[in-house]
MARNU-786978 format. One line per field, with one value per residue (C-alpha): residue in one letter; x negated, y, z; chain. Coordinates in pm, whole numbers, plus 32768, in hexadecimal, padded with zeros to 4 digits. Last residue first. Layout:
! MARNU-786978
aa <- c(A, ...) $
east <- c(X, ...) $
north <- c(Y, ...) $
up <- c(Z, ...) $
ch <- c(A, ...) $
***
This chain:
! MARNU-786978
aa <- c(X, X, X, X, X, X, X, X, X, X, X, X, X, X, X, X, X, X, X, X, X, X, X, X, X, X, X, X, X, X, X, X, X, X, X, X, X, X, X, X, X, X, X, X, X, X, X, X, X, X, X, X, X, X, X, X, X, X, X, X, X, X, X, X, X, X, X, X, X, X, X, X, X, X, X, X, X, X, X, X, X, X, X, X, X, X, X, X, X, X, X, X, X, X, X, X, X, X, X, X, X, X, X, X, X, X, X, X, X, X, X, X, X, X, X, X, X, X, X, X, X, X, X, X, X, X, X, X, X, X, X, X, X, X, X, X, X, X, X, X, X, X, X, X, X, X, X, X, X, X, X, X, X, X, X, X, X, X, X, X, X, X, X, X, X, X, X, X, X, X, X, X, X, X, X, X, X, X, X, X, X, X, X, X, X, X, X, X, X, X, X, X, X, X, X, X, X, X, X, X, X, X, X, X, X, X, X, X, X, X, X, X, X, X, X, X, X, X, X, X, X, X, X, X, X, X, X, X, X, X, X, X, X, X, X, X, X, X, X, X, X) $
east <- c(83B7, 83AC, 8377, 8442, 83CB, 84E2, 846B, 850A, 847C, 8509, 84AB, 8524, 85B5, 85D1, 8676, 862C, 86FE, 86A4, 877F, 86ED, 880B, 87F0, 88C8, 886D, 8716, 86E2, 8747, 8608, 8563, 865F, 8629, 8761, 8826, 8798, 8830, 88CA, 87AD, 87CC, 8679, 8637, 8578, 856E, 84C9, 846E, 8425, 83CA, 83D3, 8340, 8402, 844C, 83E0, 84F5, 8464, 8561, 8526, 8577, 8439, 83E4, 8302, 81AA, 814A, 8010, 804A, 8002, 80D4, 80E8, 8184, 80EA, 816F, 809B, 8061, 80B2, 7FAE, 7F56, 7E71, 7D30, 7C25, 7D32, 7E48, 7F42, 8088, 81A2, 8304, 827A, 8235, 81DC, 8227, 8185, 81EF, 8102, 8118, 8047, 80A6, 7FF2, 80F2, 80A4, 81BB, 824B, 8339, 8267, 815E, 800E, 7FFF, 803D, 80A3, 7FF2, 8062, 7FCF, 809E, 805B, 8145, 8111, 826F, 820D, 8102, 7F89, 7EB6, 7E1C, 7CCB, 7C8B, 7B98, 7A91, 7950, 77E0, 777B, 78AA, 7A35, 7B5C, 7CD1, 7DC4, 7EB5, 7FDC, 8051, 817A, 8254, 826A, 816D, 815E, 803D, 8021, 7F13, 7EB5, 7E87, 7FCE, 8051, 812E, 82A9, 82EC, 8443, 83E7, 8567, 8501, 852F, 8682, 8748, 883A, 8904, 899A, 8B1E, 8AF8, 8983, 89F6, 8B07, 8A32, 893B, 8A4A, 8A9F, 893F, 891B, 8A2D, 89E1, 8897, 8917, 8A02, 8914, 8831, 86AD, 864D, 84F3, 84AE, 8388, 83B3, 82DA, 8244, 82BF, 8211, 8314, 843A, 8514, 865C, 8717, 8879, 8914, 87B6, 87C7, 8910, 89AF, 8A8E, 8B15, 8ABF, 89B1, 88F0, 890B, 8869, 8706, 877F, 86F5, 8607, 85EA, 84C8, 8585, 847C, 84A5, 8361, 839F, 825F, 8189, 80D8, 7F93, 7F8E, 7E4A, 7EED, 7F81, 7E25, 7D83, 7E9E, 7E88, 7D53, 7DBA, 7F30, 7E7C, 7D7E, 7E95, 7F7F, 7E55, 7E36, 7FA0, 7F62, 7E2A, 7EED, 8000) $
north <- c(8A89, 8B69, 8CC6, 8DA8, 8ED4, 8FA0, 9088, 91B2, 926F, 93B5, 9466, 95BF, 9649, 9793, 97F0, 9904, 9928, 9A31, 9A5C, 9B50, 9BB1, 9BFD, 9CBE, 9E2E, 9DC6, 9DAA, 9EDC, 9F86, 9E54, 9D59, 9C11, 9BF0, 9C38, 9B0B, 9A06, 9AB9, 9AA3, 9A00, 9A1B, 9923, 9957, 9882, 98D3, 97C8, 97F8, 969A, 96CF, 95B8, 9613, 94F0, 93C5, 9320, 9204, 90FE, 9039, 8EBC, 8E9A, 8FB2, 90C6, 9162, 9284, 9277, 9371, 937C, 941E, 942B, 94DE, 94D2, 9595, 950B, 9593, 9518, 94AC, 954F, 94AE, 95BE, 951E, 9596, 9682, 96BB, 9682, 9758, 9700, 95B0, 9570, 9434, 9385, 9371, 9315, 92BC, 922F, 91FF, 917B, 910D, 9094, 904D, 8F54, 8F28, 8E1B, 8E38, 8EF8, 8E81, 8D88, 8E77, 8DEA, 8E72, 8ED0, 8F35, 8FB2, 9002, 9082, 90CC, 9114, 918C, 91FC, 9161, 91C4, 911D, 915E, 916A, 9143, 9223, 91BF, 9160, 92E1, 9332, 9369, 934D, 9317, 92EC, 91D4, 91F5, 90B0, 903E, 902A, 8F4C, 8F3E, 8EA0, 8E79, 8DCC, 8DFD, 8D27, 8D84, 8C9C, 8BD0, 8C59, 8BF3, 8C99, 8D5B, 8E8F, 8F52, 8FFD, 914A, 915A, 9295, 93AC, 94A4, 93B7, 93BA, 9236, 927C, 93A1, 92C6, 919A, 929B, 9323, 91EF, 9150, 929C, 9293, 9102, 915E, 92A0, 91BF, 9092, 916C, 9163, 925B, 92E9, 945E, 94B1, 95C3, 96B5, 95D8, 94EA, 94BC, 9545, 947D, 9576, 94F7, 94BA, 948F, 95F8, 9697, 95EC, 96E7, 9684, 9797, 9701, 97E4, 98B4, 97C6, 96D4, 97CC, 972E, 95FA, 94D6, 93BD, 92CC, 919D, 9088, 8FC4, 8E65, 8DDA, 8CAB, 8CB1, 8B70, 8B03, 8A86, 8968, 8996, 8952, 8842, 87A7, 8816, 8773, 8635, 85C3, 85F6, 852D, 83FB, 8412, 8418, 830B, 8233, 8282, 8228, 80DF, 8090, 80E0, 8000) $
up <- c(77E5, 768A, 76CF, 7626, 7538, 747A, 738B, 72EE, 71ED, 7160, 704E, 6FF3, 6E9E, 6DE4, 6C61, 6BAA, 6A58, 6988, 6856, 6741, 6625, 64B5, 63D0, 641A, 6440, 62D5, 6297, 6299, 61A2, 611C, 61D8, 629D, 615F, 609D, 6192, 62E7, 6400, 6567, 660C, 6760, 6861, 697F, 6AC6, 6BD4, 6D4E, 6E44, 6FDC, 709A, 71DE, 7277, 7367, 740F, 7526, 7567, 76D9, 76E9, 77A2, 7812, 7766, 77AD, 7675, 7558, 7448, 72A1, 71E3, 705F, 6F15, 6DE2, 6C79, 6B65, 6A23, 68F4, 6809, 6682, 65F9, 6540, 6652, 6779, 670F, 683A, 6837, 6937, 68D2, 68CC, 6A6E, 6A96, 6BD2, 6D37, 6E89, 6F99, 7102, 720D, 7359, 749F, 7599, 7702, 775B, 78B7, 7952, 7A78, 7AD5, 7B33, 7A05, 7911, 77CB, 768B, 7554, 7426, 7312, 71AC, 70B7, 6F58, 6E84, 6D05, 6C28, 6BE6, 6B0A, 69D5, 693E, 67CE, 66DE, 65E3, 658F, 664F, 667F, 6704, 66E2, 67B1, 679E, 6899, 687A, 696D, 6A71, 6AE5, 6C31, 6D5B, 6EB5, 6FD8, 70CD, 7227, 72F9, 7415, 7573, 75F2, 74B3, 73E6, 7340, 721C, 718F, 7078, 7038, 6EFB, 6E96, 6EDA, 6E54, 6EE1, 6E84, 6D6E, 6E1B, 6E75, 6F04, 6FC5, 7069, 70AB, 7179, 7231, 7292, 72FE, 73AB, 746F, 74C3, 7530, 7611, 76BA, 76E2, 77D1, 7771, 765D, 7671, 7571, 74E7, 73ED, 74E8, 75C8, 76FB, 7821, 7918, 780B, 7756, 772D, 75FC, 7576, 75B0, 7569, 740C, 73C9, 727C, 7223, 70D0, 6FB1, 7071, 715A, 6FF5, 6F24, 6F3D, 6EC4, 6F74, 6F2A, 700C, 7060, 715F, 722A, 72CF, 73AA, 746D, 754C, 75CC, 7711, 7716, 781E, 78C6, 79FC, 7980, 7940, 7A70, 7B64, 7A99, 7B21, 7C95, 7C42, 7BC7, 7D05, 7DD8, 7D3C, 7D47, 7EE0, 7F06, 7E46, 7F09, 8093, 8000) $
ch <- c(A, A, A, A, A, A, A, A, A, A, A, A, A, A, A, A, A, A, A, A, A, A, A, A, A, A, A, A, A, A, A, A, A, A, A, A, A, A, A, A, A, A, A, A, A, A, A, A, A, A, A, A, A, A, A, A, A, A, A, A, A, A, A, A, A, A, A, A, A, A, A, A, A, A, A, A, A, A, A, A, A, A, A, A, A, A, A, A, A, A, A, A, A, A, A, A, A, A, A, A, A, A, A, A, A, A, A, A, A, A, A, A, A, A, A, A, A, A, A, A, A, A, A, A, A, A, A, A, A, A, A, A, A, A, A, A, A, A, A, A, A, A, A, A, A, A, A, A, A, A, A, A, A, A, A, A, A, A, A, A, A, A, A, A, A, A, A, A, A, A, A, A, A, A, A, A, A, A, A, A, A, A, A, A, A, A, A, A, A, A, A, A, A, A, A, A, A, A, A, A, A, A, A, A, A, A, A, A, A, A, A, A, A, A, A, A, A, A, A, A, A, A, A, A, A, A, A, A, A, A, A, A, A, A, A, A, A, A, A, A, A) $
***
C-alpha cells in the first residue's frame, strides 16, 4: 500500500512541471469596418453612447465589456451594413498560442516597375487587410491578455497615378495602427479613427458644343464628389480553458 501511495507520488511530482508549462492558447476573432464618414450626420450615430473609455485607453481605443453595449453595436452595425453605410473588410478568426504571433492578411498585389543596369522588371506590392496580433496571457492576473496589435490597410488609389519608368501605377492610400493594451478574457477592444478622404471629379460636356472655344463652357458641367470614410477594427480575444 505504502509502495503504491509512494508511486502515485512520484507520478504526480513529475507531472507538476509539465502542466505547469502548459502553454495556454487564445481564440482570436477580429471584425475590419469601413464606415461612411456621413453616417454621425444622416443617422445620429453617437460612438460615445456605446463606448467607454478604459484608464489606459488611447485616443481611438476604445474596451467593450458589458453584453448590452456588444449587442447595440452588433445591431447597429447590421443596420449600416443593410443601408450600404457600412462595409466588412474581412472578419480574420485564428486561434493563438501564448507569445506567438499570429498574422493574417487578404488582398492583391500591384506591379511596380523598375529599371537598372541588368534590364527592366517589376516588383509587386502588397494592398489589402494586414493584421498581426500577439498575445500573451498574464500569469499574475487572471483572465488577462496583453495584446500587441498592428494593423494595416492599403488599396490603390487611381484617381491619383503616378508615372514610374514611363507605366503609369496608381498610388496607394495606407492606413495603419499599431498599440499594445491589457484585455480580459472575453473583453472586445474597438480601435477607430483611421480616417480615409477621396475627391472625384468628373466633367460633363454636351458633344461638339462643349468643345467650341469661349462657349464651350456654357455647355459643360464639373461634378466634384468628395466622399470620407473611417476604419474600425474590433477584436475580441478569449482565452481558451
Amino acid at each position: 500500500m505504502k509502495r503504491t501511495i509512494l508511486t502515485l507520488a512520484l507520478a504526480a511530482f513529475l507531472a507538476a512541471p509539465a502542466l505547469a508549462q502548459k502553454t495556454q492558447m487564445v481564440a482570436v476573432s477580429a471584425d475590419i469596418v469601413e464606415i461612411s464618414g456621413s453616417i454621425q450626420k444622416t443617422r445620429g450615430f453617437s460612438w460615445n453612447q456605446l463606448f467607454e473609455f478604459g484608464e489606459k485607453s488611447v485616443p481611438g481605443i476604445i474596451r467593450l465589456g458589458e453584453f448590452e453595449r456588444k449587442t447595440q453595436l452588433s445591431t447597429s452595425l447590421k443596420l449600416l451594413e443593410t443601408e450600404g453605410k457600412a462595409q466588412l473588410l474581412s472578419n480574420p478568426k485564428v486561434i493563438a498560442k501564448s507569445g506567438s504571433q499570429a498574422n493574417f492578411t487578404v488582398g492583391g498585389e500591384v506591379p511596380v516597375p523598375y529599371s537598372n543596369n541588368q534590364g527592366v522588371g517589376a516588383e509587386f506590392k502588397k494592398h489589402g487587410v494586414i493584421l498581426q496580433v500577439l498575445p500573451v496571457v498574464l500569469t499574475e492576473k487572471k483572465d488577462t491578455v496583453d495584446v500587441q496589435i498592428a494593423l494595416e490597410v492599403s488599396n490603390p488609389d487611381y484617381s491619383k497615378p503616378v508615372v514610374v519608368g514611363g507605366t503609369t501605377i496608381p498610388s496607394m492610400i495606407t492606413r495603419q495602427i499599431q498599440t499594445e493594451v491589457e484585455l480580459k478574457s472575453g473583453e472586445t477592444l474597438v480601435i477607430g479613427g483611421l480616417k480615409k478622404s477621396s475627391r472625384n471629379v468628373s466633367k460633363n460636356r454636351v458633344p461638339i458644343l462643349g468643345h467650341i472655344p469661349l462657349i464651350g463652357k456654357l455647355f459643360s458641367s464639373t461634378d466634384i464628389v468628395e466622399d470620407q470614410s473611417s476604419l474600425f477594427l474590433f477584436v475580441t480575444f478569449e482565452i481558451i480553458k
